[in-house]
C-alpha positions as CSV (number, residue, x, y, z in Angstrom):
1,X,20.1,-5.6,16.3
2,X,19.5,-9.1,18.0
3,X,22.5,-10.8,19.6
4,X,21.9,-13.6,17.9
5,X,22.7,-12.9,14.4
6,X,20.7,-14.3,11.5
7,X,22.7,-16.9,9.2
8,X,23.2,-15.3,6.6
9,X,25.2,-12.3,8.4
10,X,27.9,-15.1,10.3
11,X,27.6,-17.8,7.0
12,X,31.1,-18.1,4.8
13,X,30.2,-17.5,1.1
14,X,28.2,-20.1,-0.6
15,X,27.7,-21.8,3.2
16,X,24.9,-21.0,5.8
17,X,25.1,-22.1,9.4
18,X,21.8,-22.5,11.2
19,X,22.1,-19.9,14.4
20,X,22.2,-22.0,17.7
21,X,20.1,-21.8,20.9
22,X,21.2,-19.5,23.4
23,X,22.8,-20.9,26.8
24,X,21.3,-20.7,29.8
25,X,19.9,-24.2,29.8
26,X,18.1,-26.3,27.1
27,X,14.6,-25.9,27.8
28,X,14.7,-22.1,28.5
29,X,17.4,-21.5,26.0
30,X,14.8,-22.9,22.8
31,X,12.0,-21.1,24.0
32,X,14.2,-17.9,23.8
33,X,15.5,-18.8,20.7
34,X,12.0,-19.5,19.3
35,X,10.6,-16.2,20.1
36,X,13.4,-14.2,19.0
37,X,12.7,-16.5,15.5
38,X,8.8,-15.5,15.6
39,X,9.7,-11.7,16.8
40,X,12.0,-11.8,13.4
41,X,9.2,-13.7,11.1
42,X,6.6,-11.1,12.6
43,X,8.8,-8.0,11.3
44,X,9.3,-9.3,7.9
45,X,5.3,-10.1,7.4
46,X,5.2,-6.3,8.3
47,X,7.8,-4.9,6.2
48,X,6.6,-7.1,3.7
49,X,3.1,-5.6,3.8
50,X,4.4,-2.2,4.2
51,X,6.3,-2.2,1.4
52,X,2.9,-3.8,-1.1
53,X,1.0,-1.1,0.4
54,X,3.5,2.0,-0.8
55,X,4.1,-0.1,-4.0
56,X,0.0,0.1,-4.7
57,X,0.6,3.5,-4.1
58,X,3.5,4.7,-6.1
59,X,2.0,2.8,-9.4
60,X,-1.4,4.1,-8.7
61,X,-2.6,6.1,-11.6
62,X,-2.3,9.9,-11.0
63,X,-5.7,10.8,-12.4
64,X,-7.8,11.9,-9.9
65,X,-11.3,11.2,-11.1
66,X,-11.4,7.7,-10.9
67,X,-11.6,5.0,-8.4
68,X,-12.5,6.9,-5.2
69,X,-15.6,8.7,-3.9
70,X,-16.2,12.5,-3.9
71,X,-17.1,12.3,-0.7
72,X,-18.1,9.9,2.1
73,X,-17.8,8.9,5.6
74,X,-15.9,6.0,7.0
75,X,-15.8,3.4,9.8
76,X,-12.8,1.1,10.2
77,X,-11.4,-1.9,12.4
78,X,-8.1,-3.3,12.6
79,X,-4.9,-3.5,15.1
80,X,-1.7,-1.6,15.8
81,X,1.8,-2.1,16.9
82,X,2.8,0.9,19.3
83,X,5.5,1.8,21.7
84,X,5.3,3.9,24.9
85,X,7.4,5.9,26.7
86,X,7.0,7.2,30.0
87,X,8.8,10.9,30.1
88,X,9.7,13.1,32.6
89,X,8.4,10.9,35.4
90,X,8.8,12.3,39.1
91,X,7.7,11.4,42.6
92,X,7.6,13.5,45.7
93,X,6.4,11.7,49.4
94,X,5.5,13.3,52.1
95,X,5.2,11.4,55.8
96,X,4.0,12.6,59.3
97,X,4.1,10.8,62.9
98,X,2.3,11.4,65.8
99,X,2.7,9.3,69.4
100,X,0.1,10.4,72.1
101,X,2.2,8.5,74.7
102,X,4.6,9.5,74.4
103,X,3.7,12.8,73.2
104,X,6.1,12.5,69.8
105,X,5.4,14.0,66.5
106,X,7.7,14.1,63.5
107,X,7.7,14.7,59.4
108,X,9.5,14.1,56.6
109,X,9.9,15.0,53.2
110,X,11.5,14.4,49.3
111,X,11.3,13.4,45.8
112,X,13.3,11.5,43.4
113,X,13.2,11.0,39.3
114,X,11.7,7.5,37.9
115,X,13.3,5.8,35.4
116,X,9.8,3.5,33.7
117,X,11.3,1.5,31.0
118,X,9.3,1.9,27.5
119,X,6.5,-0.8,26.2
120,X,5.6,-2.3,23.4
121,X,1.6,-3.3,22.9
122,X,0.1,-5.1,20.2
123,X,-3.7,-3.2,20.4
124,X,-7.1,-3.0,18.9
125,X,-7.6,0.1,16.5
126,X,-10.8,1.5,15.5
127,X,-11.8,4.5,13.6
128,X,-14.9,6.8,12.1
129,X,-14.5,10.1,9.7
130,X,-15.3,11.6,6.9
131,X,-13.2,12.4,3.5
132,X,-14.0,14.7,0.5
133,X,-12.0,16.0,-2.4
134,X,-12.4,19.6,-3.7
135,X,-13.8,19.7,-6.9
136,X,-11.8,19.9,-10.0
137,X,-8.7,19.0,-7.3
138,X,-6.6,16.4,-6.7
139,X,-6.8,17.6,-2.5
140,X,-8.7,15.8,-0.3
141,X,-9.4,17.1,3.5
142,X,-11.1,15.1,6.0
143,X,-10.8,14.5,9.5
144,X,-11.6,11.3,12.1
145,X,-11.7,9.9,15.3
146,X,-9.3,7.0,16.5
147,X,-9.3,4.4,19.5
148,X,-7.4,2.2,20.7
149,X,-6.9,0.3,23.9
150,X,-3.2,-0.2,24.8
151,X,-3.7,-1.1,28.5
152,X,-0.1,-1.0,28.6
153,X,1.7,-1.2,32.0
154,X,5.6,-0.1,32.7
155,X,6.7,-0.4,36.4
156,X,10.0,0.0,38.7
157,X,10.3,-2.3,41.6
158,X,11.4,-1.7,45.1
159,X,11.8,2.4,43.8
160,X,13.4,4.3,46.5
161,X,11.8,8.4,47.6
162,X,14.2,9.6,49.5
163,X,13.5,11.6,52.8
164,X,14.6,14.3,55.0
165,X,13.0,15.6,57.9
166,X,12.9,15.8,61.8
167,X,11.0,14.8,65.2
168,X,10.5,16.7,68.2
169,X,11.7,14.1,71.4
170,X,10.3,13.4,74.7
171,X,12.5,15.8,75.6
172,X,11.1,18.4,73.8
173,X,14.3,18.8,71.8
174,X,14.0,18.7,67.8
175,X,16.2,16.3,65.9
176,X,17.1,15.5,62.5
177,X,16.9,12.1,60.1
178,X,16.8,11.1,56.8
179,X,14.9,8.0,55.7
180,X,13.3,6.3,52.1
181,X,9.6,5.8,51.1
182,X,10.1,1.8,49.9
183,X,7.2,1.4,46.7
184,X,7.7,-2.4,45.8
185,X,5.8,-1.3,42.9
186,X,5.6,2.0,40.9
187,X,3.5,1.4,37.4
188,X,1.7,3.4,35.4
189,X,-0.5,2.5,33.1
190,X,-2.3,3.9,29.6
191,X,-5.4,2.3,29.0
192,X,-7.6,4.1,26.7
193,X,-6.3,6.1,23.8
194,X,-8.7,8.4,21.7
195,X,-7.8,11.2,19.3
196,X,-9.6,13.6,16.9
197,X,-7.3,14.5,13.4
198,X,-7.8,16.6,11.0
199,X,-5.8,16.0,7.4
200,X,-5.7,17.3,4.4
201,X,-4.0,14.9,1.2
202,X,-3.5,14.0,-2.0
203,X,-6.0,11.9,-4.0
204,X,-4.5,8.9,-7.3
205,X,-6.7,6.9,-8.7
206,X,-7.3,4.5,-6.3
207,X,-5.9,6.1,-3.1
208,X,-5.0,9.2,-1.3
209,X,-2.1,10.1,0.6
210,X,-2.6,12.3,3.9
211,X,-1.2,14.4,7.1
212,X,-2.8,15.9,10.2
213,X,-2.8,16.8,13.6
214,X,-5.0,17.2,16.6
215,X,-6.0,16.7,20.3
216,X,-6.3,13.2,22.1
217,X,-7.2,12.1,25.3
218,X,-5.3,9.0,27.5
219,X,-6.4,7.6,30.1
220,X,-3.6,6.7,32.7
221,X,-3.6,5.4,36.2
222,X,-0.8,5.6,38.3
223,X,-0.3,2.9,40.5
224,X,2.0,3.3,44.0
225,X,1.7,-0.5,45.6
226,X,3.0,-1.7,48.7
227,X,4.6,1.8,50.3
228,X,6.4,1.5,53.6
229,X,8.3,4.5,55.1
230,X,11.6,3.5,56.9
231,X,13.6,6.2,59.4
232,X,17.5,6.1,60.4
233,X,16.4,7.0,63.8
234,X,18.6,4.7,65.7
235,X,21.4,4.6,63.4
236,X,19.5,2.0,60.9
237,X,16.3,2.1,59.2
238,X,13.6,1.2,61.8
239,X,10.0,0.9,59.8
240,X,8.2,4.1,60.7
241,X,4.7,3.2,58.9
242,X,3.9,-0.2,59.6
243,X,1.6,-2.2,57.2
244,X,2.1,-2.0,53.2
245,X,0.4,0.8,51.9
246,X,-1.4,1.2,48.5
247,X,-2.6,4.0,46.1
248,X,-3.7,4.6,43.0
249,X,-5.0,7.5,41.0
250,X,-6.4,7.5,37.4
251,X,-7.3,10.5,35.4
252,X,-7.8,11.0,31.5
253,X,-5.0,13.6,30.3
254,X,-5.2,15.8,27.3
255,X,-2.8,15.9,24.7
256,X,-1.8,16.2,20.7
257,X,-1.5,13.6,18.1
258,X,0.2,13.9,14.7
259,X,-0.2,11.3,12.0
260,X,0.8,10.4,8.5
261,X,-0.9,7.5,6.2
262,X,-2.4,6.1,3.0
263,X,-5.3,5.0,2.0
264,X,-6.3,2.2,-1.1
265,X,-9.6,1.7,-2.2
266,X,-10.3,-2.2,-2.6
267,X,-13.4,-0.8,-4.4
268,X,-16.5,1.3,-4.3
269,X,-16.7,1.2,-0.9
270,X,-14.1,-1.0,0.7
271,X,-10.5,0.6,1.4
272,X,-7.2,-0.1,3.3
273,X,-5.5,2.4,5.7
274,X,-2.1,2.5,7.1
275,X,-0.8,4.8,9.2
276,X,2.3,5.9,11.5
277,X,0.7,8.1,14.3
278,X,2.5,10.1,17.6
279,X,0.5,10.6,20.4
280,X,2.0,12.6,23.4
281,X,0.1,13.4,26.5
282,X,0.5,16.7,28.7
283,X,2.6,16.6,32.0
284,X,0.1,15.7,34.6
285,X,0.3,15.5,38.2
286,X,-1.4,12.2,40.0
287,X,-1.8,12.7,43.9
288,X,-2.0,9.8,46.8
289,X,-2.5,10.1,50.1
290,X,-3.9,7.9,53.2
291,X,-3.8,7.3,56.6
292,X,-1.7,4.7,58.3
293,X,-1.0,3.3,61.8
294,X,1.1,1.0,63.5
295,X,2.3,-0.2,67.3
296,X,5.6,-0.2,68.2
297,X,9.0,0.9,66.8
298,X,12.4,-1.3,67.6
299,X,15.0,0.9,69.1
300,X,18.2,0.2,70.9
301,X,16.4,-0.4,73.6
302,X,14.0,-2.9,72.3
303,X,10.4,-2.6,71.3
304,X,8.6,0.9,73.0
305,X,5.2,-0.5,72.2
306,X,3.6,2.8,71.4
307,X,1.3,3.9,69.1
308,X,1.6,5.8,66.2
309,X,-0.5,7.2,63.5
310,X,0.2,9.2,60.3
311,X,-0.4,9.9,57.0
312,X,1.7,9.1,53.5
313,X,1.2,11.8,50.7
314,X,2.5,12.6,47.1
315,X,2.4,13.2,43.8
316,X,3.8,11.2,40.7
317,X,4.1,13.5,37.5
318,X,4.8,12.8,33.5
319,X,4.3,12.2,30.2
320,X,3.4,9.7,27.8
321,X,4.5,9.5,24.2
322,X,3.2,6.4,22.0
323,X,4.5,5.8,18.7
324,X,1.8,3.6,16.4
325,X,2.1,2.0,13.3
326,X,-1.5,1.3,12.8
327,X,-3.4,-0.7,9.5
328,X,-7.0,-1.2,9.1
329,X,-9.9,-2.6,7.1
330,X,-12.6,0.9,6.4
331,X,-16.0,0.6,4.7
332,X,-17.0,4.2,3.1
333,X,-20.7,5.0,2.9
């Protein structure tokens, strides 16, 4: 619930009180309040809709000879509301050092969980399939393709892979330090979202109610901006790596989708389809890795001015699941 309540919740009987701007300033105080007023209007619209949809539905006359085609094939546009979350989500960093002069080398290793905080994406929605009832039925079986792109983004800043490892010295002796990969920006991001669902359903009048369930695709890049690997050599964190360091990886990742709807027919050929779908992608393993180099390290006793080379690697691995509420406009041929 919003924590700023609607009137009619706070209001003394037969009195309503109009809900006051939040603090935090005038200007940025209204505009708050004035989204949180259009989120609210924006709900209602879609309850409101939702609820004349099932109505059509539930009065719909029961015979099931009339009003829709025996068979056809579709195409539809329209738009859904979804939300994503990111499961499951690890990273693992791996960083090596090498000095020539003096001859130095040194690794270091670790993972961490990632907490990506879920998404909301108002997307395009398209779809094409094909219907048909049995004859002498009331079922109807069918199946279709559905896309949408949610180019929907969720990152973590300044996110923390902690490191153990070790060095061998100058003095040929091996020691041991912990450190942190620094990524001033961990996203990930699903862009394309296609699935392929089979249904089977019951056919009124004017409309038919369904269910199915089959594979999708998603296609999600994983994005690890501006990495820097720091060291407690020295007793503090000296930076090992140098230079900001970015990766990215994208891959399309196979998955299953499950989805319930109805359908009612405006006429002939023109019909209305709403749906609640969820999608949920496999858990898939994105890898980064590069080269860096840098001069010099501060110690103790001030900068060595050496050079050093390495290389940063990893892997960033999870899930996705999108939840979709999804309505559009179909013409059946």
């Amino acid at each position: 619930m919003s924590r700023y309540p609607l009137p009619w919740f706070d209001s003394a009987p037969g009195h309503q009180e109009t809900p006051k701007p939040p603090s935090g300033g005038f200007l940025f105080g209204k505009k708050k309040y004035i989204k949180t007023i259009k989120k609210k209007k924006m709900i209602k619209i879609l309850i409101c809709l939702i609820a004349g949809f099932l109505s059509a539905l539930v009065f719909a006359d029961t015979s099931p000879t009339s009003g829709i085609p025996q068979e056809a094939f579709f195409v539809g546009i329209g738009a859904s509301q979804n939300k994503l979350n990111f499961n499951n989500q690890q990273t693992w960093g791996m960083g090596t050092t090498v000095s020539l002069s003096p001859p130095l080398s040194g690794d270091a290793q670790g993972g961490t969980g990632v907490n990506l905080p879920s998404q909301n994406k108002f997307a395009p929605a398209i779809q094409l399939g094909y219907f048909s009832r049995l004859k002498n039925s009331d079922l109807v079986w069918g199946a279709k393709f559905s896309y949408s792109y949610l180019g929907a983004t969720s990152q973590v800043k300044n996110q923390l892979i902690p490191q153990v490892g070790g060095f061998i010295n100058t003095s040929g002796n091996y020691e041991t330090f912990t450190g942190n990969y620094v990524v001033r920006f961990y996203q990930q991001t699903v862009k394309n979202q296609i699935s392929f669902t089979p249904f089977i359903g019951h056919a009124f009048s004017r409309s038919y109610l369904y269910a199915g369930a089959g594979p999708s695709m998603s296609q999600v890049k994983t994005n690890i901006s501006g990495v820097t690997g720091f060291a407690d050599v020295f007793g503090y964190p000296s930076d090992i790596s140098g230079s900001l360091q970015t990766y990215s990886s994208t891959q399309w990742v196979v998955g299953g989708s499950a989805i319930v709807g109805g359908t009612y027919f405006l006429g002939d050929a023109w019909f209305m389809d709403l749906n609640y779908s969820y999608t949920q992608t496999k858990n898939s393993t994105a890898n980064w890795a590069g080269p860096w180099g840098k001069r010099g390290i501060y110690s103790p006793g001030g900068f060595n001015d050496v050079a050093y080379t390495g290389t940063n690697a990893g892997t960033s691995s999870g899930n996705v699941a999108t939840q979709a509420l999804t309505l559009t406009l179909n013409r059946a041929f």
